[in-house]
C-alpha positions as CSV (number, residue, x, y, z in Angstrom):
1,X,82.3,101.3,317.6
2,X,86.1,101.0,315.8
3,X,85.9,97.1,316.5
4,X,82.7,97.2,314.5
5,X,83.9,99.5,311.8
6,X,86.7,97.2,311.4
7,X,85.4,94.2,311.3
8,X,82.2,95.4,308.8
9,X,85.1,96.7,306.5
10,X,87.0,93.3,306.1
11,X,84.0,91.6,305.9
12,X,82.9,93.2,303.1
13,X,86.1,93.0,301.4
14,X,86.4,89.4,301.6
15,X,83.0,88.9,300.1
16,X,84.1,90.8,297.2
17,X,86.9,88.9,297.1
18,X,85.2,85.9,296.8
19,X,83.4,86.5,294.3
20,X,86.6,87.9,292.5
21,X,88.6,84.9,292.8
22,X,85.5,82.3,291.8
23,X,85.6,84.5,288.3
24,X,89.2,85.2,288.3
25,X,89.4,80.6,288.2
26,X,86.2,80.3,286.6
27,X,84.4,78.6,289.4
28,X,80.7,78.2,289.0
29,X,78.0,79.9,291.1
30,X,77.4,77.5,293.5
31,X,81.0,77.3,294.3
32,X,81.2,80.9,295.0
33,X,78.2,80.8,297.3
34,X,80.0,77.8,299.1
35,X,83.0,80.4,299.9
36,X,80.4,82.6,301.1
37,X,79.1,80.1,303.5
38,X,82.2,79.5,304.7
39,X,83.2,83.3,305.5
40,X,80.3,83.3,307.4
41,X,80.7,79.4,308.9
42,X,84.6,80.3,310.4
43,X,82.9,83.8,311.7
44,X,80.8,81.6,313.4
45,X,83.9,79.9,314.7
46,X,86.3,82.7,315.6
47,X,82.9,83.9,318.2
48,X,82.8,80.3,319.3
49,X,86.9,80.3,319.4
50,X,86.6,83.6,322.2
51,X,83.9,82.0,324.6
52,X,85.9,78.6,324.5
53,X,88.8,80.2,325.4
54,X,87.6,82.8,327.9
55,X,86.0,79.8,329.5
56,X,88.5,77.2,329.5
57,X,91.3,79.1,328.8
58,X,94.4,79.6,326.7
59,X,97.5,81.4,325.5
60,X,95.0,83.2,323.0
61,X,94.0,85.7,325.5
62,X,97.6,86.5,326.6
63,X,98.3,87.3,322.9
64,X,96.2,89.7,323.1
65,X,96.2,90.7,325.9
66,X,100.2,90.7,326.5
67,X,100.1,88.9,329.4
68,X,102.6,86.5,328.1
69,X,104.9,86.2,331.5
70,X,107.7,84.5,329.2
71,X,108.7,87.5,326.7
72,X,110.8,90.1,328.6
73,X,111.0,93.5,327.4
74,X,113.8,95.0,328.9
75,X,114.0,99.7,328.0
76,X,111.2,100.9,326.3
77,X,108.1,98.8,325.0
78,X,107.6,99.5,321.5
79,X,105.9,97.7,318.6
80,X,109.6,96.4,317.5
81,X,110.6,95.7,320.8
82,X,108.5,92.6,320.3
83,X,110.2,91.6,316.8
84,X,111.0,88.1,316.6
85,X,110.4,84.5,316.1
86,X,107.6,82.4,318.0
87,X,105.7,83.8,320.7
88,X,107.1,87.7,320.3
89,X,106.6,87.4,316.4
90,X,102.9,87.0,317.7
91,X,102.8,90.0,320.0
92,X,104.4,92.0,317.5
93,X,101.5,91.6,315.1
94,X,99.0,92.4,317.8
95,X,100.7,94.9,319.0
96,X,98.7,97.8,316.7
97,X,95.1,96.3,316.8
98,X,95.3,95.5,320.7
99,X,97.5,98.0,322.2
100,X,97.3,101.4,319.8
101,X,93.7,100.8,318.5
102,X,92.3,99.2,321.5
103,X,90.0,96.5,320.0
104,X,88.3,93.7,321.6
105,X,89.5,90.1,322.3
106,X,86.8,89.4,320.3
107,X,87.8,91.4,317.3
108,X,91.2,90.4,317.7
109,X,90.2,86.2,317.1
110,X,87.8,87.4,314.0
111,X,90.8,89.3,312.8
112,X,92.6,86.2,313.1
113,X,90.0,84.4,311.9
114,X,90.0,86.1,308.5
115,X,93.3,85.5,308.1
116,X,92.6,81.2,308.7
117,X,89.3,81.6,306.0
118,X,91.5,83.2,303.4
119,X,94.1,79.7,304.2
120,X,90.7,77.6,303.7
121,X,89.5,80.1,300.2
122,X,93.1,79.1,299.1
123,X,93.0,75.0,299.2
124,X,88.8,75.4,298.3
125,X,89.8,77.2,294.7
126,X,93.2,74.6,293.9
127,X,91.1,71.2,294.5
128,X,88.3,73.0,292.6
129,X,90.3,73.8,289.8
130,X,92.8,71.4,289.5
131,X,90.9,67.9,290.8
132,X,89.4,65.7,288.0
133,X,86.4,64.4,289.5
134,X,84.5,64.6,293.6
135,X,84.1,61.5,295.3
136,X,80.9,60.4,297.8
137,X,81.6,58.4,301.3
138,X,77.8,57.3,302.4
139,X,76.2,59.6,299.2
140,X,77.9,62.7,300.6
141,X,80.4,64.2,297.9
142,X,84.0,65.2,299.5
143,X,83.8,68.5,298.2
144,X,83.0,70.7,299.4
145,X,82.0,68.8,302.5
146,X,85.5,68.7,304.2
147,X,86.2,71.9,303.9
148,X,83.6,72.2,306.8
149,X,85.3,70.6,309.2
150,X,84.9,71.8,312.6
151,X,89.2,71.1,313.3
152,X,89.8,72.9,309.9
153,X,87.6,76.1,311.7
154,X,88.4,75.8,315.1
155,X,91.9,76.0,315.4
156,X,92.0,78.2,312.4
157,X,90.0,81.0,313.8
158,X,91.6,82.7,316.9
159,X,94.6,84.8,317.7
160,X,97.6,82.3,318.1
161,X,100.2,80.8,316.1
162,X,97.6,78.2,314.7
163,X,95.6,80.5,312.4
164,X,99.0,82.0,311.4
165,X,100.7,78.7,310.1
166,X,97.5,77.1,308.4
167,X,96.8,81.0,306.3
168,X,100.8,80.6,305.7
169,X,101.0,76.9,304.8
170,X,98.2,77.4,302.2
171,X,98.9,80.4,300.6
172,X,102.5,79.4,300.3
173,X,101.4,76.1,298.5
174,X,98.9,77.9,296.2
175,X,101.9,80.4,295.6
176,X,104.0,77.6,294.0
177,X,101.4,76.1,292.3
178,X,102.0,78.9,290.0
179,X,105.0,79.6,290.7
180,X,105.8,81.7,287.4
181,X,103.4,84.7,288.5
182,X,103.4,83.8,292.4
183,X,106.6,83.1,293.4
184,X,106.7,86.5,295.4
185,X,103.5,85.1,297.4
186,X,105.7,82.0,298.1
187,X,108.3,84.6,299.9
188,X,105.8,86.2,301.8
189,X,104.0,83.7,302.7
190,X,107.0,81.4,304.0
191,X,107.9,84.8,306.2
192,X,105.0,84.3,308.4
193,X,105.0,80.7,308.8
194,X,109.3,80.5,309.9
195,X,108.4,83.5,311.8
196,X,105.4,81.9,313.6
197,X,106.8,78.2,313.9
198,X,110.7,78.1,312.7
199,X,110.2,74.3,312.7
200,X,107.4,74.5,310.5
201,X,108.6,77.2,307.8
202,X,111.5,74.8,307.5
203,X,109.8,71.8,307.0
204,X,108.1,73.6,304.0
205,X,110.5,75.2,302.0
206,X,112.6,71.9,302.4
207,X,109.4,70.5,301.4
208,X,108.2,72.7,298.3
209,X,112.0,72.4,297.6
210,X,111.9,68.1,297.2
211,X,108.9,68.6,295.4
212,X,110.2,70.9,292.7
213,X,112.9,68.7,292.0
214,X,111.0,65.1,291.7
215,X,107.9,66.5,290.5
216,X,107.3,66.1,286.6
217,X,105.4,69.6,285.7
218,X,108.1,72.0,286.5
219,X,111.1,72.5,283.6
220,X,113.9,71.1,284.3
221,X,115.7,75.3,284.1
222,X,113.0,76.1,286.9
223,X,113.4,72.6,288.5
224,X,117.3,73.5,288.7
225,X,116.7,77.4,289.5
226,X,113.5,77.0,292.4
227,X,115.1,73.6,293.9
228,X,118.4,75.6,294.5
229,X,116.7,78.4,296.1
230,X,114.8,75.9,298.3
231,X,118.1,74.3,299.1
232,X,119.8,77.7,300.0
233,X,116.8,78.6,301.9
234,X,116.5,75.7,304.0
235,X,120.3,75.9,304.7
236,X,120.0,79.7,305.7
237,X,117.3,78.8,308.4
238,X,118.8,76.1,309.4
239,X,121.0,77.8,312.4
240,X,118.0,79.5,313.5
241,X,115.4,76.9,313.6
242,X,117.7,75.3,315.7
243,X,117.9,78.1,318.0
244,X,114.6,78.3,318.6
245,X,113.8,74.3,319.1
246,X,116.8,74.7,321.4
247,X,119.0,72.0,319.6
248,X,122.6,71.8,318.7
249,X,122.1,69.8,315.8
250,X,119.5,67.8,314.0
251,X,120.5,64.4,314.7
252,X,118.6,61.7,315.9
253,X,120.0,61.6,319.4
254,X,118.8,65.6,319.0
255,X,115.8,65.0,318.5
256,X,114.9,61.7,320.7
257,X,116.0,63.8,323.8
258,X,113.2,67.0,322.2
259,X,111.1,64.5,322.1
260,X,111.6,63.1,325.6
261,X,111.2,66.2,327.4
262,X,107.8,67.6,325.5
263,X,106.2,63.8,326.3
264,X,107.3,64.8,329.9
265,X,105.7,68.0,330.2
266,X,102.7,66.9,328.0
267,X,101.9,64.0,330.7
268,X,101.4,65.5,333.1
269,X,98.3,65.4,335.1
270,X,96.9,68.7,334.5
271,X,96.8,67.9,330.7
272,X,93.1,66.8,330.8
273,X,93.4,64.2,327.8
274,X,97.2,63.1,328.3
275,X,97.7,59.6,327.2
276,X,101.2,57.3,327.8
277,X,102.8,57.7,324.5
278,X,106.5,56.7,325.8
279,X,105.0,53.2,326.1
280,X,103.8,52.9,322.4
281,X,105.4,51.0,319.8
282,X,105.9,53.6,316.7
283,X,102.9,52.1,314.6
284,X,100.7,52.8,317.7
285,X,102.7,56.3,318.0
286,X,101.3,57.0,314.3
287,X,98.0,55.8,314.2
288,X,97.7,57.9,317.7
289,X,98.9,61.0,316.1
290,X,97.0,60.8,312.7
291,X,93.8,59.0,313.8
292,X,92.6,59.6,317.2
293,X,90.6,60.5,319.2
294,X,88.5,58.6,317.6
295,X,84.7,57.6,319.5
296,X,86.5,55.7,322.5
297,X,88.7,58.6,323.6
298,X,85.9,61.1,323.5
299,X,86.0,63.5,326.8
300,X,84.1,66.5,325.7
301,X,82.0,67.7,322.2
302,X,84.9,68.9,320.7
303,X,86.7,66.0,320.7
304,X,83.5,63.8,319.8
305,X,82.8,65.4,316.7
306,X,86.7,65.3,315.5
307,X,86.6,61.9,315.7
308,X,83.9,62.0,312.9
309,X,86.7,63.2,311.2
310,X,89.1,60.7,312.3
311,X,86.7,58.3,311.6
312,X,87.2,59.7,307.8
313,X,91.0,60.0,307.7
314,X,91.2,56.7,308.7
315,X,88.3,55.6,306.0
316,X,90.6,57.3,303.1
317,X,93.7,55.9,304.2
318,X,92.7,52.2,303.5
319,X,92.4,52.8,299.6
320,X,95.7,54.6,299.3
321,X,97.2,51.0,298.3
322,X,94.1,50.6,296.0
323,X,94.3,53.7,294.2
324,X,98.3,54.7,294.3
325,X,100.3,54.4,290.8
326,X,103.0,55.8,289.3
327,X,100.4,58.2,287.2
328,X,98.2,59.1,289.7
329,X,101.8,60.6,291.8
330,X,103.1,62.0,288.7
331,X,99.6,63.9,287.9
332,X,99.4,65.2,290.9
333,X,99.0,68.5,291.6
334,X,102.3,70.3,293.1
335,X,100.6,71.8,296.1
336,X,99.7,68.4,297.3
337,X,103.0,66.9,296.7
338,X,104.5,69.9,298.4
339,X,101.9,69.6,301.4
340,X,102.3,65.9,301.7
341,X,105.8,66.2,302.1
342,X,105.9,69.0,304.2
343,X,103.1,66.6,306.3
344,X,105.6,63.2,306.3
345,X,108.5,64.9,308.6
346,X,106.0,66.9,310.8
347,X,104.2,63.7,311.4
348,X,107.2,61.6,312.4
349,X,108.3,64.7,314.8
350,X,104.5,65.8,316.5
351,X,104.2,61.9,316.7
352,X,106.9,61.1,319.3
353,X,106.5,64.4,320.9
354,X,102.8,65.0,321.6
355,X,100.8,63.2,324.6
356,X,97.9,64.9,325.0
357,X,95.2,64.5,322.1
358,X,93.6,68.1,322.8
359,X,97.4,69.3,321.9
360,X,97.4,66.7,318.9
361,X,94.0,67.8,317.1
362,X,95.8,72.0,317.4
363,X,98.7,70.7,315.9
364,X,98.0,68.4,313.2
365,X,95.2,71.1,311.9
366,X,98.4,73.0,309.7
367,X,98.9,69.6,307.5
368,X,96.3,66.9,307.9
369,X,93.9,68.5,305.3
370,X,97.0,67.9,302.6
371,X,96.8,64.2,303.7
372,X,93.4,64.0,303.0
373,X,93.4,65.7,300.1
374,X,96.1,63.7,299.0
375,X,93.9,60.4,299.5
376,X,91.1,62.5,298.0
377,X,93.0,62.8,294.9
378,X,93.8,59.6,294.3
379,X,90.7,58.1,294.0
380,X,89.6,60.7,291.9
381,X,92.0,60.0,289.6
382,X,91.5,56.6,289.3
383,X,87.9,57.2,289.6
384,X,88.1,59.6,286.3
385,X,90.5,57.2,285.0
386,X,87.7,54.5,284.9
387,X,85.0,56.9,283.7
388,X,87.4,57.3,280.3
389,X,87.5,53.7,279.8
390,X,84.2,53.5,279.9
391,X,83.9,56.1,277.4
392,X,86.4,54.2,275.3
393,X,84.5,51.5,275.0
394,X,81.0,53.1,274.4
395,X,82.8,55.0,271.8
396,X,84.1,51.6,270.2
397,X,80.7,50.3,270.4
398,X,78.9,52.8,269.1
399,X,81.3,52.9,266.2
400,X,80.9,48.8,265.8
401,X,77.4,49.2,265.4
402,X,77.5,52.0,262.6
403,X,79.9,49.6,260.8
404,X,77.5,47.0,261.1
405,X,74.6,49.0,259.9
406,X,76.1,50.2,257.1
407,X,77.6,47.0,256.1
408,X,73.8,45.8,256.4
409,X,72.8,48.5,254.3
410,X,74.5,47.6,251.4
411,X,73.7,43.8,251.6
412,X,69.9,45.1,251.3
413,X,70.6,47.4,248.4
């Protein structure tokens, strides 16, 4: 009965919320039902997420379940006795729900869940707001469409370290893109992804921090003020990321031999859809890590309908050339040039590292949707671009033929 209770509450409360933030940014009615449908669309997801994972299995369950054999509790078990970065951050914030309140597995990944929607509500309301035109692949519009993507949902909607990062990641990005009245959003936000993913929380604020500086819409007082706190922030978690990715420094021989040992244990036989990736060339390494699997590598439904999405990706990618300029980077939103940065170093790390596509789809879900938004963006821009001249000119057109008329007007008087 709690589990229901619960659940029914939140539920509610992130309808209303929907419809709070569509009016707060002025989106119209159709976008607010399109949240709706997605609250209801990741629900579906986070009850999909539990059989999956009940089935096939998963750390998931030993979340929840604390039946994680690695984290040692050594005196008595209490709720901060599980404080800390990765895996015990995790059973620290299950702790209440599973072990004082009791609730459901279930409940637990729809909790979970939520948290991955509001991640999704966050990115749905900035390209909304702040893109100047949609753009149609085979007469279906980008947007809203990819913000149905089944990877965007799936790994988004289940007790683990996924849905953490992605909710963290986005609300972090649409902290700074107001940064003025959000910047304590930023903090909070960054909290949960370092203490999730070290890697990953430092990748982003070293991220948000490069795009402060180059980007063109922040004042050069903020610019100064914001890029020196990123600085001092990345610096500050510097000792401990490397502490939890088990390093001694970050230098390339550092991270070669990282590398090296997670292709290792990723190829092993057990992996299901391990592929050789320590005899790739790096272009292969990259196109493997962003693109696939695509139709070919296809093993099970899952994988089949991501490389639909793949199949997009790799659509979007070809007209980056096309459609890149100068304007179109210096117009662009800062949560995409955040995100896209943040995405560049991840990529190059996760690419030599990851062997096993199932393992590759989980972990690219935190920052491939700010690489296709980032494509997205710029051939919308260039698209509106070309819809002005075209104004121009019927403008200039409409104006030569008044002249004319009126010039033919007083020839007849």
């Amino acid at each position: 009965m709690l589990d229901v209770i619960v659940i029914v509450l939140i539920l509610v409360a992130l309808v209303n919320s929907n419809a709070t933030m569509a009016k707060a940014f002025g989106l119209p009615h159709k976008y607010e039902l399109h949240l709706h449908y997605l609250l209801f669309y990741h629900l579906f997801f986070s009850i999909f997420f539990t059989w999956y994972i009940l089935n096939f299995g998963g750390d998931s369950q030993g979340y929840w379940r604390f039946g994680m054999q690695q984290v040692l509790i050594r005196g008595d078990e209490t709720w901060f006795s599980y404080f800390g970065d990765g895996t015990t951050f995790i059973l620290w914030l299950c702790y209440i729900p599973s072990q004082l309140m009791g609730l459901s597995y279930l409940t637990g990944n729809i909790l979970f869940g939520f948290l991955g929607f509001m991640g999704i509500r966050y990115l749905f309301v900035l390209v909304a707001t702040l893109f100047p035109t949609n753009h149609s692949v085979l007469n279906i519009p980008l947007f809203p469409t990819v913000f149905y993507f089944l990877n965007l949902h799936f790994w988004s909607a289940g007790v683990g370290k996924d849905a953490i990062c992605f909710w963290g990641i986005a609300w972090f990005l649409f902290a700074i893109q107001n940064y003025r009245q959000r910047w304590w959003q930023a903090a909070i936000a960054i909290f949960f992804v370092y203490m999730a993913r070290p890697h990953m929380g430092q990748a982003l604020i070293s991220g948000a921090g490069l795009a402060i500086l180059f980007g063109s819409e922040v004042k050069f007082g903020y610019k100064v003020a914001l890029g020196g706190l990123a600085a001092v922030g990345a610096l500050f978690l510097l000792p401990s990321t490397l502490d939890a990715l088990r390093l001694e420094d970050l230098s390339i021989e550092s991270m070669e031999s990282l590398a090296g040992s997670k292709v290792g244990n990723l190829s092993s036989t057990h992996t299901g859809s391990r592929i050789d990736l320590s005899s790739y060339p790096w272009p292969l390494k990259l196109f493997t890590y962003m693109f696939r699997p695509l139709f070919v590598d296809a093993h099970n439904v899952v994988s089949f309908l991501s490389s639909f999405e793949n199949a997009l990706y790799l659509w979007l990618s070809f007209f980056i050339y096309r459609n890149w300029t100068p304007e179109a980077i210096r117009d662009m939103p800062l949560f995409i040039k955040a995100g896209m940065i943040t995405f560049i170093p991840v990529t190059l790390a996760f690419m030599n590292s990851l062997s096993n596509l199932g393992i590759v789809m989980r972990m690219k879900n935190m920052t491939m949707i700010y690489f296709l938004l980032f494509c997205f963006f710029l051939i919308a821009y260039n698209k509106h671009l070309r819809q002005l001249r075209v104004l121009e000119k019927m403008k200039y057109y409409q104006k030569r033929e008044e002249i004319i008329r009126k010039k033919e007007i007083v020839r007849g008087e």
